[in-house]
C-alpha positions in Angstrom: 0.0 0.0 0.0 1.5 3.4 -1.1 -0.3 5.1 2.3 2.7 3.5 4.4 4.9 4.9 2.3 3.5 8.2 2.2 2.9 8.0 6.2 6.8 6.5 6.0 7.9 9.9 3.7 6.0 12.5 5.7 8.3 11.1 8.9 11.7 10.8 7.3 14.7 13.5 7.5 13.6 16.8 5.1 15.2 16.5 1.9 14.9 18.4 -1.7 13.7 15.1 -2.9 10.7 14.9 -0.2 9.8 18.3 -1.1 9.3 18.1 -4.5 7.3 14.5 -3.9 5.3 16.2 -1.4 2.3 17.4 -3.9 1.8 13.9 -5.0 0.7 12.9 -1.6 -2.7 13.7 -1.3 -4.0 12.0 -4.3 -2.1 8.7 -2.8 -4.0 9.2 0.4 -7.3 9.9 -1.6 -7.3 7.3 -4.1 -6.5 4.6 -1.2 -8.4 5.1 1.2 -6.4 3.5 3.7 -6.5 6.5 6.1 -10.2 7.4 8.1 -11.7 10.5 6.5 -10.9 12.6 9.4 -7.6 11.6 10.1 -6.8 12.1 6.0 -7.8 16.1 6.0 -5.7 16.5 9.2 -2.6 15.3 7.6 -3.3 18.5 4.8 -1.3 20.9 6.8 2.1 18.8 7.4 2.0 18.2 3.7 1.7 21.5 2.7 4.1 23.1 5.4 6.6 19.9 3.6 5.5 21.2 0.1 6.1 24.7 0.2 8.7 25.0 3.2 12.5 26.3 3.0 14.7 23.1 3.2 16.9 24.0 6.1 14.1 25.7 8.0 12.6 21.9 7.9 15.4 20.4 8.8 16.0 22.2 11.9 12.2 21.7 13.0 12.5 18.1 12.4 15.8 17.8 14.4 14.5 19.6 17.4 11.5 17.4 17.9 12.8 14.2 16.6 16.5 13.9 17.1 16.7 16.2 20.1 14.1 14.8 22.5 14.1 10.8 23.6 10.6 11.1 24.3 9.9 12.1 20.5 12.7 9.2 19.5 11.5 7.6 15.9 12.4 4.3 17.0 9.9 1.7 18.7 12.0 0.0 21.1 13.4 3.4 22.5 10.1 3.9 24.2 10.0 0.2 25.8 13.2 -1.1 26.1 15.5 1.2 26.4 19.2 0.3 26.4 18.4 -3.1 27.9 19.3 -6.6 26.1 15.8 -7.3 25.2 16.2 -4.1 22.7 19.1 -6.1 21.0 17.2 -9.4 20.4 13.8 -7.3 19.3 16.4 -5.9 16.6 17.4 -9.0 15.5 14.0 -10.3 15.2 12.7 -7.7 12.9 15.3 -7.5 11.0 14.7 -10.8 10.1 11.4 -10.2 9.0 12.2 -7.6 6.7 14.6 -9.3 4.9 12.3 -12.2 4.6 9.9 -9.8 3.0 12.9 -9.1 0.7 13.3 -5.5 2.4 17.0 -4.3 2.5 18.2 -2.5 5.5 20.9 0.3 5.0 23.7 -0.7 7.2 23.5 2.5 9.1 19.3 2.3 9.8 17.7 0.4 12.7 15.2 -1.9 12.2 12.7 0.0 14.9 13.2 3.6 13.0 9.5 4.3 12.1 9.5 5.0 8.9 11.4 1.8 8.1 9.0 -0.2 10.0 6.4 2.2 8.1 8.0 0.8 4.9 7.8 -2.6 5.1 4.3 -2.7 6.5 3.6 -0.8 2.7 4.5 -4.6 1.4 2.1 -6.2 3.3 -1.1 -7.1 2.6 -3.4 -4.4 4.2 -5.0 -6.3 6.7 -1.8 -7.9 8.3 -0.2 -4.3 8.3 -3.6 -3.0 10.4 -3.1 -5.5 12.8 1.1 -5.0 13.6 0.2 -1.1 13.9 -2.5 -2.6 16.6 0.8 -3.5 18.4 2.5 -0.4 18.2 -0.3 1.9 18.7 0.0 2.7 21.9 3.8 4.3 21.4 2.5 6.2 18.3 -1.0 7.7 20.8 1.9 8.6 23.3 3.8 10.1 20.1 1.1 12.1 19.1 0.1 13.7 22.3 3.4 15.0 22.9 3.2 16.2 19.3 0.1 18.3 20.2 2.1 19.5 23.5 4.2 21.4 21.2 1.5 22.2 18.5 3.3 20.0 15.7 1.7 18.9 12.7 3.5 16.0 12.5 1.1 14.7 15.5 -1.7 14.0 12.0 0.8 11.1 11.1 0.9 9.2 14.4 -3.1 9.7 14.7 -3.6 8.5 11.1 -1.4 5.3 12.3 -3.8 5.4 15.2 -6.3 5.6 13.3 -5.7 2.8 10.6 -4.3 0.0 13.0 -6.8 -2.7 13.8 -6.0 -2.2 17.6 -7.4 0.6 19.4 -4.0 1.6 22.0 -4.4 0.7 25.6 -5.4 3.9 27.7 -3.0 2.6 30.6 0.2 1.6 28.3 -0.3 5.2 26.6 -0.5 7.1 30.1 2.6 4.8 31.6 4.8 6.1 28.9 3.8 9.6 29.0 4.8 9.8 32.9 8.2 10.2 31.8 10.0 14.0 31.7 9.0 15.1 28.4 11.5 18.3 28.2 11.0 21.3 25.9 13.9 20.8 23.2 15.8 24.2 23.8 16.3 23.2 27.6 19.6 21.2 27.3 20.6 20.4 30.7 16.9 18.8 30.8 17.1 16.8 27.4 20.3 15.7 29.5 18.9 14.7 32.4 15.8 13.2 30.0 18.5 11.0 28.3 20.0 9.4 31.4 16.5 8.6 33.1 16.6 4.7 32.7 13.9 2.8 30.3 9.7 2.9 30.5 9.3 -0.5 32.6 5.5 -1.8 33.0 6.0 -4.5 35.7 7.2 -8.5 35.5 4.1 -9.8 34.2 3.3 -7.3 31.1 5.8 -7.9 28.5 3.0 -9.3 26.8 0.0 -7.3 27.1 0.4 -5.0 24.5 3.6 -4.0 24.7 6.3 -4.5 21.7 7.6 -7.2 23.9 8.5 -10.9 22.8 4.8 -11.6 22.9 3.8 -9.0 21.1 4.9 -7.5 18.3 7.7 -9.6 17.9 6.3 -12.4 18.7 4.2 -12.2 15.8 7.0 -11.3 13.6 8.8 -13.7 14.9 6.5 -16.4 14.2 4.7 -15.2 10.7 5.2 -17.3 8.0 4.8 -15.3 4.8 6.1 -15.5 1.2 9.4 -13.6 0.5 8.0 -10.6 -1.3 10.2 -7.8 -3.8 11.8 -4.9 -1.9 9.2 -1.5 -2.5 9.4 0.7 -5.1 9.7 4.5 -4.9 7.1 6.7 -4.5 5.5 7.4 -8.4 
C-alpha cells in the first residue's frame, strides 16, 4: 500500500527530494483510502508546510523534535526497552522479518526507525499491516500527544497510524509512557537529564500485554510465516 509509504515519507529526515514529492501525496492518500476521513484532511497541513517549506528551516524543525528529544525518539524499542538486552534481540527479530519480506536494510538504519517499520508494513497485505500497527499503537497515541504539546503537525501522522491500526491503544500503556519527563527541546541540561532517566518498565508480568515485547509484536514477527516478497518501489 503506497499510504505507508507516504505515512513512512511525511516522517523521514527533510530532503529536496521529499519536497518536491510532497504534492503527490494527497492523491495517494485519496485514491487509497487507507486512512479514516478525518484523520486524511488533518494530515493536509504537514503536507503542505513539507510542500512549500524552505529546506533548512525543515530540517531544523525536524531535528529539534525528533533527534533532540528521547521522548519524541522515531524508533519503537526506545520507548520500551531502552538500552536493555531485550532491545538487541527485538532488533534482531525484525530484521529478520524484513529481509524475509525481501526489504533491505541500510547498514546505518535500525530496524525500529519508524518509517522503516512504516516501509515494510507498505508490502504487506493491508489487513496484516492493520493489525502490527494494533501492536504499536500505543507508542504512536503517546507520540502524538506529545506532538500536540508542542502544536506540531506531525502529531496527523501518528493519529492517522492510530487511526488505521486494527488495535485501538491501551489507555494505561499510553498514560505509563507519558509519565516520563518530556522536556521542551531548547532546555539542554533537561534533554540531559531526559536522556539518562533509565527505560519505560510496565512490571514483571506485562511484556505481553500489549507491549512491543517478545509476545507481542515480535512475537508475531517472529513467528509469521509469509512468502518472501520484492523490496518497495519508490514513491510514483
Amino acid at each position: 500500500m503506497k499510504t505507508f509509504k507516504v505515512l513512512s515519507a511525511l516522517l523521514g529526515y527533510p530532503t529536496q527530494g521529499l519536497i518536491d514529492a510532497a504534492p503527490e501525496f494527497s492523491a495517494i492518500l485519496d485514491a487509497e483510502k487507507v486512512v479514516p476521513a478525518a484523520g486524511r484532511r488533518a494530515l493536509d497541513p504537514l503536507i503542505a508546510e513539507i510542500a512549500v517549506g524552505e529546506l533548512y528551516d525543515l530540517q531544523e524543525r525536524y531535528g529539534l523534535l525528533f533527534d533532540r528529544s528521547k521522548t519524541l525518539a522515531l524508533h519503537l524499542f526506545e520507548h520500551v526497552h531502552g538500552e536493555s538486552r531485550d532491545r538487541g534481540q527485538a532488533m534482531v527479530d525484525l530484521k529478520a522479518m524484513y529481509e524475509k519480506a525481501g526489504l533491505l536494510i541500510a547498514a546505518n538504519e535500525l530496524p525500529d526507525y519508524v518509517p522503516l517499520f512504516l516501509e515494510f508494513l507498505s508490502t504487506e497485505p493491508l489487513a496484516e499491516a492493520r493489525e502490527l500497527l494494533g501492536q504499536t499503537a500505543h507508542i504512536f497515541a503517546a507520540l502524538a500527544e506529545r506532538l500536540e504539546r508542542r502544536k506540531s503537525n506531525y502529531k496527523a501522522v501518528f493519529d492517522a497510524l492510530v487511526a488505521t491500526s486494527a488495535e485501538a491503544p491501551s489507555r494505561e500503556i499510553v498514560d505509563e509512557l507519558l509519565k516520563g519527563i518530556d522536556p521542551d527541546p531548547m532546555d539542554l541540561e533537561a534533554l540531559d537529564a531526559a536522556w539518562e532517566e533509565e527505560e519505560v518498565r510496565f512490571g514483571p508480568g506485562t511484556q505481553g500485554q500489549g507491549v512491543c515485547g517478545h509476545e507481542g509484536l515480535i512475537a508475531k514477527l517472529r513467528h509469521a510465516r509469509r512468502a518472501v516478497k520484492p523490496a518497495p518501489s519508490p514513491l510514483p
